[in-house]
N, C-alpha and C positions, 0 to 999 in steps of 0.2 A: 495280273490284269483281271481274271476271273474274280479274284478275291473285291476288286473293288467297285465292278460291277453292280451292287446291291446300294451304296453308299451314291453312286452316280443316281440312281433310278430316284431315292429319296430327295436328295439336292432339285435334281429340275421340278420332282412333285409339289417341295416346295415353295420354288420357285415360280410355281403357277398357280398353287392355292394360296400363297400371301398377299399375293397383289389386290389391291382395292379395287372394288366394280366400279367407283365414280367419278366417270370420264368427264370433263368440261371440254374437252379440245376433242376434234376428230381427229381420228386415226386413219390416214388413209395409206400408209406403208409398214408392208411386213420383210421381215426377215428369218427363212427358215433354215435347220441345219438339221441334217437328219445321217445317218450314221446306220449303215445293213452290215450284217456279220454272223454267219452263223456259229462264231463262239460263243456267242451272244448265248445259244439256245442250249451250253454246259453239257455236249456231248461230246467234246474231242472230235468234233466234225471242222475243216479247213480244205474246204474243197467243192468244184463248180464255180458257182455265182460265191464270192472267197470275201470281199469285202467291197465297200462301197459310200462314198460321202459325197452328198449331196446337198448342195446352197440353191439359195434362189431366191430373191428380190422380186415382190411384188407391189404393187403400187393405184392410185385411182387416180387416172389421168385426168389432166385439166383441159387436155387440148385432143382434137383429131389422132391416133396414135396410127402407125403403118398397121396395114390390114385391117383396121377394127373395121365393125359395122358404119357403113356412111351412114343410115337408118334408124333409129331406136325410141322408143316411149322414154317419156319420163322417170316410168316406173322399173326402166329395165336398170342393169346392171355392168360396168364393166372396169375388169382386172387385168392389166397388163403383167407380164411376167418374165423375168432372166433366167437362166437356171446353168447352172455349172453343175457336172457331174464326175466323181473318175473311180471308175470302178476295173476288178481285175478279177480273170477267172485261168481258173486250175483245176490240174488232173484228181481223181482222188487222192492215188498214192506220190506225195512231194516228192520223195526220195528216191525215187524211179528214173534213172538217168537213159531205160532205152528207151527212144524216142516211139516205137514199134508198141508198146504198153498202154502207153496214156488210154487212156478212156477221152477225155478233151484237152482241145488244145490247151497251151498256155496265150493268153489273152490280155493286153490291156487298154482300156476306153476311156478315152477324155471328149464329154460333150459339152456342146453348149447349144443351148437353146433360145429361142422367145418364143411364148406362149399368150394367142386372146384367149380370157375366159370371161364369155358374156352369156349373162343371168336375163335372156325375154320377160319371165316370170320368179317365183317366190318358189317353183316347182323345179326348173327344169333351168339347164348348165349347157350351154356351146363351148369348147374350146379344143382351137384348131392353131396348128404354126411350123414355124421351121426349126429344126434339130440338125447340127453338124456334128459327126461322131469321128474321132481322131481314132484308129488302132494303132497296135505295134510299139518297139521300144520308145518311138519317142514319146509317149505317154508316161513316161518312165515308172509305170506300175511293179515291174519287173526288180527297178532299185530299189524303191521302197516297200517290199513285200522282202525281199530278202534282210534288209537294213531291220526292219519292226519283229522280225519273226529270232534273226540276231538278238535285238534286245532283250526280248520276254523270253526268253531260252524254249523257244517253239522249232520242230525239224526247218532245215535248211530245202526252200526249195530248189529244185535242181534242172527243171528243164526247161527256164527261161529264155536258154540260146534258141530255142525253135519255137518259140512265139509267133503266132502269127506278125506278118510283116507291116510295115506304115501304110496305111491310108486312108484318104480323108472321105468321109462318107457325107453323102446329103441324104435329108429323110424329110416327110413330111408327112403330117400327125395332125390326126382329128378326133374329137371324142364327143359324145350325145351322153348325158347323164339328165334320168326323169326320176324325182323322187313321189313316192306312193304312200300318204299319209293311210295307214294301217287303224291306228286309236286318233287321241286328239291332239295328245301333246307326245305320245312314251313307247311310241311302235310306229316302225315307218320299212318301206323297203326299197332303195336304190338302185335302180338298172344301168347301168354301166356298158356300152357299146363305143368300140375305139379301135381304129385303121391305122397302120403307116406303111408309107409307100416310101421307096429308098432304094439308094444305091448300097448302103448297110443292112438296114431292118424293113423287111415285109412280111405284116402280120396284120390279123381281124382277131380281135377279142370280145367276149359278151361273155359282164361280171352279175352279179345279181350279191349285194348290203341287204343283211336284214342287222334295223340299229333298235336297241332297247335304250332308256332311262332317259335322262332329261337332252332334249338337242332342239334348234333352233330349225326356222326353214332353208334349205338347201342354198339359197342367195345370204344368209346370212351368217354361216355354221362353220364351224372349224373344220367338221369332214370334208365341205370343199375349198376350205383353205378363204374364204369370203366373209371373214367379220370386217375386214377394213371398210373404209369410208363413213357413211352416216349410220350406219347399223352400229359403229363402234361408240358409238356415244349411247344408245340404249342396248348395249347388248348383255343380256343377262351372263349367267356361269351356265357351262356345258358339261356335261359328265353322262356318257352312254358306253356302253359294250357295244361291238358288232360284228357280227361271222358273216363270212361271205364264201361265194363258189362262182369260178368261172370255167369255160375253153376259150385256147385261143389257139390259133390255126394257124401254122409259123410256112412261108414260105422262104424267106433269108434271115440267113443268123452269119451274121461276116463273123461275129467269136465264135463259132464252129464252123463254119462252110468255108469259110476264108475268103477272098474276093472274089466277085463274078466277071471278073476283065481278066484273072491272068490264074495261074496255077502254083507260085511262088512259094505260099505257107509250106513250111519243110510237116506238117502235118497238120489235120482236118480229120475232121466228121461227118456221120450223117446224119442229118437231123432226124428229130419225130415231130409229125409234123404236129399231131394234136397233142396240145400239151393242157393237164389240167392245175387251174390253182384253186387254193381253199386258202383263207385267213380268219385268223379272229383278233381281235385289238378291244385297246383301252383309249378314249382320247376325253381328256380334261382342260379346261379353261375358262378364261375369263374375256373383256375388251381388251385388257394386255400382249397374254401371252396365251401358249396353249403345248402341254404336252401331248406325245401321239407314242402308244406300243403296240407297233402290228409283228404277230408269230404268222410267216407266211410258210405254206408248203406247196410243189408243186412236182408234178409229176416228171419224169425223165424226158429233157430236152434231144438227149441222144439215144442211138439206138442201143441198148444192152446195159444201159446204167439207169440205177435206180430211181427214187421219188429225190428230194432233198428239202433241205428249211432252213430260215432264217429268221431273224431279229431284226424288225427297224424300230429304232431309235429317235424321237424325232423330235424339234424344239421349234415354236415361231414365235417371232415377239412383234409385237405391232408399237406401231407410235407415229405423232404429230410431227408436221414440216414446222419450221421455224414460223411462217406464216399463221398456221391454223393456233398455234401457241398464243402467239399476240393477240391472236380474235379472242381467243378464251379470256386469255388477262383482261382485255380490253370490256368482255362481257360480267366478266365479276366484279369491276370497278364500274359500272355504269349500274350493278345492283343499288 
């Protein structure tokens, strides 16, 4: 799998640097797929935050959508969002069948989301919403993490029977992102501030992006996921670096604390509460599509285990409703 790794990374680059800049039709929906792992980062590391795939459908409504803003200028912006997630987490050492050992639980998470993300200005990013987060076997992280790890002749994990147990979590997520033009076009700095409150996950974070090399305005740019709609008919190519640092200040973590209604999980943790991250990425595109490779690290979510890292992986492809196609056709025959 390592080996093909390298061949994967080339395929989507060029898949996002051969597409043409010259849109006739707008583009007002995306589709992203993104892909966490820290085999990814060629250490023999499979462990923690263990893997993770993530979809999610974006769109530029036509009509009223639930929660948006009843309110807005002309000039503002606004991105509807789906988002399906299923990610699983492990002790360090797999092969540890006493349960007494683990470092963290064994954990699996299936959510699903909707997400507003409305653009007031060219600066500055709202987006608030509802997250349902599934734990436990029926998530069935637990089959396919033994089935995958079978196939690539990777150790067998072993202590999946004491997973945390089924439950459905609500959570509710808000985030404030202000961008800070640094130069004119090629230095900029992002401040990132974001809450969820939940029966699964409560937590406050504050990130701070600093992005180098060519990138567009914050309502318009791949970093916030916002080329769709009428910016995707003038939107240039995007190509920047950018590191970043946050804390985020954990009060529930249900994949380690396990639920806060009963005592069930045959084992838990305890959290820490301040937990630090640091990232650096590559993100490339066009009005198409757009490649994203963030190396994330973050400090020890539990008490007595170390930093950890990973790889995301990430792919969005934007394009026209059957609708906006015709207006196009319809515009270049009336030249």
């Amino acid at each position: 799998m390592k080996a093909r790794l390298p061949q994967i990374f080339c395929c989507l680059l060029l898949l996002v640097v051969n597409e043409g800049l010259g849109q006739e039709a707008q583009r007002s929906q995306e589709l992203t797929l993104r892909t966490d792992n820290d085999v990814y980062t060629f250490r023999d590391s499979d462990k923690y935050y263990s893997n993770g795939l993530i979809l999610a459908y974006r769109w530029v409504p036509t009509k009223k959508g639930f929660l948006t803003p009843t309110k807005r200028s002309d000039s503002a912006k606004l991105i509807l969002e789906l988002g399906i997630a299923h990610k699983f987490f492990t002790p360090k050492f797999l092969e540890n069948e006493d349960v007494d050992d683990f470092d963290r639980p064994y954990t699996g998470a299936l959510s699903a989301s909707y997400l507003i993300n409305y653009f007031p200005s060219e600066h500055v990013k709202w987006k608030y919403g509802l997250n349902t987060t599934l734990v436990g076997p029926a998530t069935g992280a637990g089959d396919f993490q033994i089935w995958y790890h079978e196939l690539f002749g990777f150790p067998e994990p072993r202590g999946w029977d004491f997973q945390v147990p089924n439950e459905l979590t609500i959570n509710l997520s808000g985030e404030f992102q202000r961008q800070v033009p640094l130069t004119t076009t090629s230095l900029d700095l992002i401040s990132t501030s974001s809450l969820m409150l939940g029966t699964g996950f409560t937590n406050a974070k504050q990130q701070f992006d600093l992005r180098i090399g060519r990138f567009a305005s914050l309502n318009e740019s791949a970093y916030a996921r916002s080329v769709i709609g009428k910016s995707s008919q003038t939107a240039g190519k995007e190509f920047f670096l950018f590191v970043g640092a946050g804390l985020e200040y954990v009060v529930q973590n249900i994949t380690i604390q396990g639920s806060i209604w009963n005592d069930k999980a045959p084992h838990t943790e305890v959290i820490t509460p301040w937990v630090m991250h640091f990232r650096t990425g590559l993100v490339t595109g066009n009005a198409k599509s757009t490649f994203r490779l963030v190396y994330h690290w973050l400090s020890s979510e539990v008490r007595q285990v170390g930093w950890h890292s990973y790889i995301g992986i990430e792919l969005n492809l934007r394009f026209a409703s059957a609708k906006e196609k015709r207006k196009a056709s319809n515009r270049q025959t009336n030249k």
